[in-house]
C-alpha positions as CSV (number, residue, x, y, z in Angstrom):
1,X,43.2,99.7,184.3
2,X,45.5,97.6,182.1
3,X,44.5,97.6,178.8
4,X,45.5,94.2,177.1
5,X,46.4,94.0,173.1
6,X,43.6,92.5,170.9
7,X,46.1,91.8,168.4
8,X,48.7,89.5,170.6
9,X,45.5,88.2,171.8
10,X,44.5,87.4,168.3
11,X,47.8,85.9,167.3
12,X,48.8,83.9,170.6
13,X,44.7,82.2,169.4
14,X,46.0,81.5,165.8
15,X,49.4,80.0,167.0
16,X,47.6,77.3,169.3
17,X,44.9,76.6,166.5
18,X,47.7,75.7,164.2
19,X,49.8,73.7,166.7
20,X,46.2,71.9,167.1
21,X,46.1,71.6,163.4
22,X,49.7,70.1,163.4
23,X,48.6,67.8,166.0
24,X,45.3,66.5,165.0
25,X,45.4,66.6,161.1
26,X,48.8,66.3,160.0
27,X,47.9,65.8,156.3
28,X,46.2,69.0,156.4
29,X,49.1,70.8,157.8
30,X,51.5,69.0,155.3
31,X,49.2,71.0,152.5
32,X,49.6,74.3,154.8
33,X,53.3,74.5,155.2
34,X,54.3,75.4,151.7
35,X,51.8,78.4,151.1
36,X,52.7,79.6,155.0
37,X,55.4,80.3,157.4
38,X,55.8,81.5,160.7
39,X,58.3,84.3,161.1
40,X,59.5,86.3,164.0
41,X,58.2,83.7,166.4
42,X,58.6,84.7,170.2
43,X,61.0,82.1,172.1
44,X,58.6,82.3,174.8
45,X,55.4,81.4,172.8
46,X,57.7,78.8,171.3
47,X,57.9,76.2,174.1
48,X,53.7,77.0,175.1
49,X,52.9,76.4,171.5
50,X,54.9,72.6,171.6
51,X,53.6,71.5,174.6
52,X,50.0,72.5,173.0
53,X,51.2,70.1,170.2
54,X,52.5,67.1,172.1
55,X,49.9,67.6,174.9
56,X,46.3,68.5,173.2
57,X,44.6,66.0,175.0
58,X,45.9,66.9,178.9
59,X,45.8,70.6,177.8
60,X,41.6,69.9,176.6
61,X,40.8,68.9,180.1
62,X,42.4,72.3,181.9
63,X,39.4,74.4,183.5
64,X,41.5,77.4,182.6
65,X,40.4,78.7,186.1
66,X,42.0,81.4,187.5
67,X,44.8,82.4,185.1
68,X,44.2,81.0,182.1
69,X,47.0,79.3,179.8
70,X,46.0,81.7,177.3
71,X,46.6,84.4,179.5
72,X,50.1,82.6,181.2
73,X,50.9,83.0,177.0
74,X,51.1,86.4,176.9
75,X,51.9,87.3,180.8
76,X,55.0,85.1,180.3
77,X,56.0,87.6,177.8
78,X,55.9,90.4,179.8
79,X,59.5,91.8,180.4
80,X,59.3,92.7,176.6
81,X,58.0,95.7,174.9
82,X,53.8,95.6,174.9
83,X,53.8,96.6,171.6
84,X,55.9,93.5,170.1
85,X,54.3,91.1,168.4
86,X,54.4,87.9,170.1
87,X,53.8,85.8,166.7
88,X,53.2,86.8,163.6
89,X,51.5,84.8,161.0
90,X,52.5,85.9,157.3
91,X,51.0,84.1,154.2
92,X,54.0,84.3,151.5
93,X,54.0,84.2,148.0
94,X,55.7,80.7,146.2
95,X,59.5,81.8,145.2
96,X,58.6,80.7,141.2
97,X,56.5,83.7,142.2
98,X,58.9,85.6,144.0
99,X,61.6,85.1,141.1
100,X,58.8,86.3,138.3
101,X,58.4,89.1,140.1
102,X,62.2,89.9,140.4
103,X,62.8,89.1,136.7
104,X,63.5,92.3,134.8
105,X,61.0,91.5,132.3
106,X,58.1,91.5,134.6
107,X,57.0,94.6,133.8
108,X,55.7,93.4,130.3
109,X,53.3,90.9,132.7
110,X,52.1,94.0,134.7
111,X,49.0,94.3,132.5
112,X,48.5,90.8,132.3
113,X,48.3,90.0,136.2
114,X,46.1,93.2,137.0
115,X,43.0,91.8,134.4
116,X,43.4,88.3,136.1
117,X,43.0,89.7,139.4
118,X,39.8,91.5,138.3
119,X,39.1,88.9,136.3
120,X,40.3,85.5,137.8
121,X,40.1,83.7,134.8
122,X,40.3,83.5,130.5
123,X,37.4,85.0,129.1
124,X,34.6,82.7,128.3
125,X,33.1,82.8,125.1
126,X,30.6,84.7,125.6
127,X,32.5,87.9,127.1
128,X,35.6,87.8,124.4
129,X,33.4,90.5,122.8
130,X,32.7,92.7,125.9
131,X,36.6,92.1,127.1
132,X,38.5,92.3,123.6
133,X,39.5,96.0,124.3
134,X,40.8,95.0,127.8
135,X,42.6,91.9,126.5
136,X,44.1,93.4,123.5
137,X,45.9,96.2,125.9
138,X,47.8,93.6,127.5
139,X,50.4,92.6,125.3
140,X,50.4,95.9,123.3
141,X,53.5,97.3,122.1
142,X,55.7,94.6,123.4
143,X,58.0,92.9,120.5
144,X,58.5,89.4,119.3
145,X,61.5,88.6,120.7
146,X,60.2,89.2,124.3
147,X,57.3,87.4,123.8
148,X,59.3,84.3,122.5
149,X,62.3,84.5,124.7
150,X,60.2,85.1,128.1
151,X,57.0,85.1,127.9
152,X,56.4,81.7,125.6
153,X,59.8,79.6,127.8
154,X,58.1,81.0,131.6
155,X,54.7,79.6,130.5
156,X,55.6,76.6,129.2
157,X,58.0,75.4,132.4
158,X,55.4,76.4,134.9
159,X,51.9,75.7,133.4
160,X,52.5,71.3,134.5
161,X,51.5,72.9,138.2
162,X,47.6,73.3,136.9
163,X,47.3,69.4,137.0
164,X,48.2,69.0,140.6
165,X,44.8,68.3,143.2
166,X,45.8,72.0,144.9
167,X,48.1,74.4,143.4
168,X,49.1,77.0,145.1
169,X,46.3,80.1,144.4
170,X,49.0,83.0,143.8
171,X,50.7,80.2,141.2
172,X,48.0,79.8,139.3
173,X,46.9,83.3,139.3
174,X,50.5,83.8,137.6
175,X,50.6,81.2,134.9
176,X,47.0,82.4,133.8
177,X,48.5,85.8,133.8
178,X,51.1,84.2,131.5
179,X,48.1,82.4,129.7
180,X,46.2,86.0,129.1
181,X,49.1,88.1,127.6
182,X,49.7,85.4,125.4
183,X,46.4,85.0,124.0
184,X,46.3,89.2,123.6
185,X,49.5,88.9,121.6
186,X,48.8,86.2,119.2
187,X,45.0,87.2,118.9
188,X,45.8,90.8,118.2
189,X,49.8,91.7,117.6
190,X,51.2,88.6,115.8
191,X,51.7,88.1,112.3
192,X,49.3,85.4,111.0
193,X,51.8,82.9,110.1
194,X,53.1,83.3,113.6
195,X,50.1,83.1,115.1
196,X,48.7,80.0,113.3
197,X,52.3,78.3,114.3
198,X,51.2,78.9,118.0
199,X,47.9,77.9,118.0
200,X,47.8,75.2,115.8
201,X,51.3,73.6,116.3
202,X,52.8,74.7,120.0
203,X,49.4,75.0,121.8
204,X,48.3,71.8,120.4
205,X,50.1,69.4,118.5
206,X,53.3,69.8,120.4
207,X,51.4,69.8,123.8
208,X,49.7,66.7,123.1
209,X,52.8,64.9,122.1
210,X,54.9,66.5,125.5
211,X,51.7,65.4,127.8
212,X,51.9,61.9,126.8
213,X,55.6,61.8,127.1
214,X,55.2,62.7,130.5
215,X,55.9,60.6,133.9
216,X,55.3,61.4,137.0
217,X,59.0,61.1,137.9
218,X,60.1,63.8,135.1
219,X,57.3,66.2,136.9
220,X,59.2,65.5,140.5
221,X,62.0,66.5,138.5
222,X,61.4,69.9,136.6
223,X,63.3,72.9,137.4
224,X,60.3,75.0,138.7
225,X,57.8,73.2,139.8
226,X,59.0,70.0,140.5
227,X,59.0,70.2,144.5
228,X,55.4,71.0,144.4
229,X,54.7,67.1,142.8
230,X,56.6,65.4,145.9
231,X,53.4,65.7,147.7
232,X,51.2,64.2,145.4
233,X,50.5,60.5,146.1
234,X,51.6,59.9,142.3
235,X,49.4,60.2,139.0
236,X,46.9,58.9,139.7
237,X,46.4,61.9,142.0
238,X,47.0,64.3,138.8
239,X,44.3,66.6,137.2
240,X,45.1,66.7,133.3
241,X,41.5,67.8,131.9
242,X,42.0,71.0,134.0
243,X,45.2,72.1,131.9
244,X,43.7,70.4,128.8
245,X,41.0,72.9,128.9
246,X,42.8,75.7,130.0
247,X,45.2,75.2,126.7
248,X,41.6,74.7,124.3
249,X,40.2,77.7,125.8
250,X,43.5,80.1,125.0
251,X,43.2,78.5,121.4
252,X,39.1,79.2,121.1
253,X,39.4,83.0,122.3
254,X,42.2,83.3,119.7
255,X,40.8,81.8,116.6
256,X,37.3,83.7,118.1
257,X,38.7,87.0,118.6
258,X,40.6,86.6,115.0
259,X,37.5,85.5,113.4
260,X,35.7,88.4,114.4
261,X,37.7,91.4,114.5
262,X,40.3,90.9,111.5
263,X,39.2,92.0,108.3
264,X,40.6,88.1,106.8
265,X,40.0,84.8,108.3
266,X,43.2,83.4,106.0
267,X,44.7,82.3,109.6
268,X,41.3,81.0,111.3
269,X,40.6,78.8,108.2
270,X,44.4,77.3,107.8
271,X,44.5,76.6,111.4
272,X,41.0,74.4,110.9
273,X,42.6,72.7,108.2
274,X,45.3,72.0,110.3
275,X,43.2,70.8,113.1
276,X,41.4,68.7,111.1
277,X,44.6,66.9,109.6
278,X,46.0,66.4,113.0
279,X,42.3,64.7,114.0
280,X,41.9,62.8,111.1
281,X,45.8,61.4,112.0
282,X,44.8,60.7,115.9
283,X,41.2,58.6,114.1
284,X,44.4,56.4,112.5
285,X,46.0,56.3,115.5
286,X,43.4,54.9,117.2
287,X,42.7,52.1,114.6
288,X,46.2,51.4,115.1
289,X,46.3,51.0,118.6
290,X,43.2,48.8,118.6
291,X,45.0,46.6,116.5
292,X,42.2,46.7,113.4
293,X,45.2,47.3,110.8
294,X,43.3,44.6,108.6
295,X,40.2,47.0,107.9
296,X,43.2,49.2,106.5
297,X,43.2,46.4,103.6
298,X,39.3,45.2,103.6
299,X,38.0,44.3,100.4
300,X,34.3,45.2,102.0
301,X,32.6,46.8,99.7
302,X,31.1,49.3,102.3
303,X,31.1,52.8,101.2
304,X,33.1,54.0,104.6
305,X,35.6,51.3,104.1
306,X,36.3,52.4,100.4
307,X,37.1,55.8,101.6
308,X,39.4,55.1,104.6
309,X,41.4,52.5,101.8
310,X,41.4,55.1,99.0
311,X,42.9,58.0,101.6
312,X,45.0,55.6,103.3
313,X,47.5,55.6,100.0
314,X,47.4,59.6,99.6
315,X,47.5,60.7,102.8
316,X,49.9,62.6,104.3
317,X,50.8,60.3,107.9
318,X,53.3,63.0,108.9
319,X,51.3,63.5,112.4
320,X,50.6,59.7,113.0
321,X,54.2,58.7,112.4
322,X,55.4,61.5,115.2
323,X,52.2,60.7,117.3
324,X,52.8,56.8,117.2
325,X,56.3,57.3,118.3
326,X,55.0,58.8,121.2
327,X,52.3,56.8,122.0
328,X,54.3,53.6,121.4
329,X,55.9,54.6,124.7
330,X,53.2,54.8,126.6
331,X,52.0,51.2,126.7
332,X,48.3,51.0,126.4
333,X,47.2,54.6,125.6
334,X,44.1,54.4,123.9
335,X,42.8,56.9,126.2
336,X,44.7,59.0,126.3
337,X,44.0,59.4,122.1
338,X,40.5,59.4,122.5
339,X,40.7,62.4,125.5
340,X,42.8,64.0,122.2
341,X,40.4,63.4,120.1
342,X,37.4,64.8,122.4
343,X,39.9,67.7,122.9
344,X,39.7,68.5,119.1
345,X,36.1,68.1,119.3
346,X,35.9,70.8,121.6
347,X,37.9,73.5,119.8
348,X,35.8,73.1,116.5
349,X,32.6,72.5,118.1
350,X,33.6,76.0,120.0
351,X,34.0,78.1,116.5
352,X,31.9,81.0,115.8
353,X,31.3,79.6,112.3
354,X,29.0,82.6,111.1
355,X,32.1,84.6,111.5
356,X,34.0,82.5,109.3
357,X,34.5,83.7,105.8
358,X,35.1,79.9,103.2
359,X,36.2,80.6,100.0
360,X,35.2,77.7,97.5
361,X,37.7,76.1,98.0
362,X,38.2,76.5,101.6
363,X,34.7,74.4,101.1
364,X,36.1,71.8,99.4
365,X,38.8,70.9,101.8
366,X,36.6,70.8,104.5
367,X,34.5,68.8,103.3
368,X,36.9,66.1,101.9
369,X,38.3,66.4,105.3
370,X,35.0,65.6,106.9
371,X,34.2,62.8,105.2
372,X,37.7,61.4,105.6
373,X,37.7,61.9,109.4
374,X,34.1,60.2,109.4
375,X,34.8,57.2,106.8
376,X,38.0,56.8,109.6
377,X,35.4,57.4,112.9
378,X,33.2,54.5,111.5
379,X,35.9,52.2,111.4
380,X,36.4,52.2,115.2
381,X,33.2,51.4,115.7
382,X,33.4,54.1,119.0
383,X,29.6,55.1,118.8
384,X,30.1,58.0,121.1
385,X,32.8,59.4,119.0
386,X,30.6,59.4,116.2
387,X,28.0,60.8,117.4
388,X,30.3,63.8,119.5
389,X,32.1,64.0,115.6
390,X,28.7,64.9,114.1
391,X,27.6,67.5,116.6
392,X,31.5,69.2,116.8
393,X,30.7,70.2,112.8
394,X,27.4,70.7,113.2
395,X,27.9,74.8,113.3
396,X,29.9,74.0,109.8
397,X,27.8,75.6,107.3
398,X,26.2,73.3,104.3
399,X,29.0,72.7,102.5
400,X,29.6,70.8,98.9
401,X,31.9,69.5,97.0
């Protein structure tokens, strides 16, 4: 007795669900095609497989009596060697992928791509301790120079594909991979001034000003990634929190992990100055774009109002002016400030402060910065980002000037 292959069987079944597929939800299969392909596709399959997708309806109503159509699949095949697979279905990796994987530097990655496979993500909070070992072996012994003319360049290009509705699994697998080594190198291997450059200016600052300046169109048009936007049905479609977050949390395990395990917080502490400079510039912003430039001159004699005009002639504007530029572009981007501002938030409200070692005078510049920030916060009248202001310093230990 005839023994008949489970496997053909298996894969003639797969080919006709996914002519069906074709057939019956063509946006579905649309989302399908770029993660999968069909490869070594028997001509005599072929022509079954395209009836089954111009047909589905005639083909539902056959009894499959006798000889089934199933079984005229595989019969019709049967001059060719049994063992031959009549289709195979083969799930392939993206070619940004592919080329990562054929670049000679890969190697240095290795590390990085095995803890996100046991992984799957950046450490929370709460497990930067327990990991720290694990995440500092992943970008030991490597050198500057490949970490800045690699590592840093790769990231940057493909990281835009964690705003689309679906990326592609094994693509986001890799730019968190990119994501862990370089957390591991600036939370462990870097010099400080390096590392408060990165955290504070390129993971940040410089993010924030390259988000806003993006369109959709320049996304359809990157280098890398930009095929995977031409099926998106435009911005509105976009996910931006999800690399917003992604970004805050690789800047939270640093500062964390430095906070903890270095003997000096110098770094942590200049990098909070630094954030709070850049928040107190995006509060100005704000005004701005709301158009209240007149409270900049207010002769109130309300305490807030007193401090926002007494700061507004010695501070340094540096970030607004750069920021402004930006946002001047942008038409009416008010939201897209106050997401920046709930993004900053976010990174100080995430501080382990009682790791955090403040000199006096650290003190003092926190402070003065606090109430600047606040007397500016008042001024928009934006009860929520009061309120969100208050509780993102409330881990800031008692602190006078």
């Amino acid at each position: 007795m005839e023994t008949r292959d489970p496997f053909a069987s298996m894969e003639v079944e797969l080919g006709i669900a996914l002519a069906i597929i074709k057939q019956r939800n063509p946006v579905l299969w649309n989302k399908l095609t770029p993660c999968c392909y069909l490869e070594k596709l028997n001509h005599s399959i072929s022509p079954e497989l395209s009836n089954i997708s111009t047909s589905w309806k005639k083909r539902s109503r056959e009894t499959y009596s006798g000889q089934s159509k199933r079984q005229r699949l595989v019969d019709h095949s049967g001059n060719k060697n049994k063992n031959q697979e009549a289709q195979t279905v083969v799930i392939h990796k993206p070619d940004i992928v592919r080329d990562i994987e054929d670049n000679p530097n890969y190697a240095s990655l290795e590390g990085a791509v095995k803890f996100i496979k046991r992984n799957a993500k950046l450490p929370g909070r709460k497990h930067i301790a327990e990991l720290s070992s694990e995440v500092k072996t992943v970008s030991s012994g490597f050198s500057s120079k490949k970490v800045t003319s690699w590592i840093l360049p790769t990231y940057r290009r493909l990281r835009w594909i964690l705003i689309l509705p679906n990326p592609p699994s094994q693509l986001v697998d890799m730019v968190r991979a990119f994501a862990i080594f370089i957390v591991s190198y600036y939370a462990y291997h870097s010099t400080p001034d390096s590392a408060f450059r990165y955290v504070t200016k390129t993971l940040f600052y410089k993010f924030n000003l390259e988000m806003w300046d993006k369109t959709f169109r320049s996304l359809t048009n990157s280098k890398d990634v930009g095929h995977l936007f031409l099926t998106c049905r435009g911005s509105e479609a976009l996910i931006w929190s999800r690399l917003c977050r992604e970004q805050r949390r690789m800047a939270e395990i640093i500062l964390v992990t430095r906070s903890r395990f270095r003997k000096t917080n110098t770094m942590v502490v200049r990098c909070i100055s630094n954030y709070m400079h850049i928040l107190e510039s995006l509060v100005r912003c704000y005004l701005r774009i709301k158009h209240e430039t007149a409270l900049y001159q207010s002769t109130s004699k309300r305490a807030y109002e007193q401090i926002h005009n007494h700061r507004t002639r010695t501070f340094d504007n540096k970030y607004e002016i750069e920021m402004m530029e930006v946002l001047g572009r942008q038409g009416d981007s008010t939201k897209d400030v106050i997401e920046t501002i709930d993004q900053t938030f976010k990174i100080l409200k995430g501080l382990d402060w009682k790791q955090i070692h403040l000199s006096k005078v650290d003190r003092q510049e926190l402070a003065s910065y606090r109430k600047y920030v606040q007397s500016s916060l008042l001024l928009t009248g934006n009860t929520n980002l009061i309120a969100d202001f208050r509780l993102a310093m409330d881990g800031l230990p008692k602190i006078h000037e």
